[in-house]
N, C-alpha and C positions, 0 to 999 in steps of 0.2 A: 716732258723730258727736257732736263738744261743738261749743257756740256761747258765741257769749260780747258782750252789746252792750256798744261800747266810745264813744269818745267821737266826740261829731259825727256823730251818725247812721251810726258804723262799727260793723260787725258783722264779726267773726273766728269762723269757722269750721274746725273741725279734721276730719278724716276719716283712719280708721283701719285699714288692709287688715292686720285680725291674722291670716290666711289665713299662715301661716309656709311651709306646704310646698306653695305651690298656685302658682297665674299671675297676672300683676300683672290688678288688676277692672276694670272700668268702673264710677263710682260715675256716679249723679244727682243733684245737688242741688237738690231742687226747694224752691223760696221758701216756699211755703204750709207745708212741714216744720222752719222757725224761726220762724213765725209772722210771714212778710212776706206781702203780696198780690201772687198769680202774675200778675195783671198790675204789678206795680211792673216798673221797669228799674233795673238793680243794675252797677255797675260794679265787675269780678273784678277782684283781683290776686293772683295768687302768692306769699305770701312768703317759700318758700323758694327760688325763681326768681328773683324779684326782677322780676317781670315781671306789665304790663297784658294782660287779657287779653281786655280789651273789654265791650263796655256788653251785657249780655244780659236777656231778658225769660224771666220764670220760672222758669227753671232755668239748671243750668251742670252739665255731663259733662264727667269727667276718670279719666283711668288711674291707679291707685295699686299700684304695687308691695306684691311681699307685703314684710308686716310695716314699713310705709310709711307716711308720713302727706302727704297731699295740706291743706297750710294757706293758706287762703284768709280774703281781705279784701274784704270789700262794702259798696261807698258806694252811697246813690242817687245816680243818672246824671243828669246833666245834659241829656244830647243824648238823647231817648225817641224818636226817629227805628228805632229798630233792626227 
């Protein structure tokens, strides 16, 4: 996993299934492992997707095929309702 703080309170996240001969993982990306507070609310996007994938509190679970990268973008959320 690389992170990278970017501008505007954006944080890029990359995650990495080098598992070449195996089955796509379920990763976790839990907040407190980039040094956010797991109660912050983070708003996910995809950006290989291109796609929001909503305002989550501590973590965020995603499938990564092998030898795959699952790249994500996390803003604090606006709406802490979740």
């Amino acid at each position: 996993m690389r992170m990278r703080n970017m501008s505007n309170s954006e944080i890029a996240v990359g995650i990495w299934n080098r598992c070449v001969f195996g089955t796509h993982l379920k990763y976790t990306l839990k907040w407190s492992d980039i040094g956010i507070d797991n109660d912050a609310v983070m708003s996910v996007r995809s950006l290989w997707d291109k796609r929001d994938l909503g305002c989550m509190k501590g973590s965020y679970s995603g499938f990564v095929d092998p030898d795959d990268v699952l790249l994500l973008k996390l803003i604090p959320c606006a709406d802490t309702d979740v």
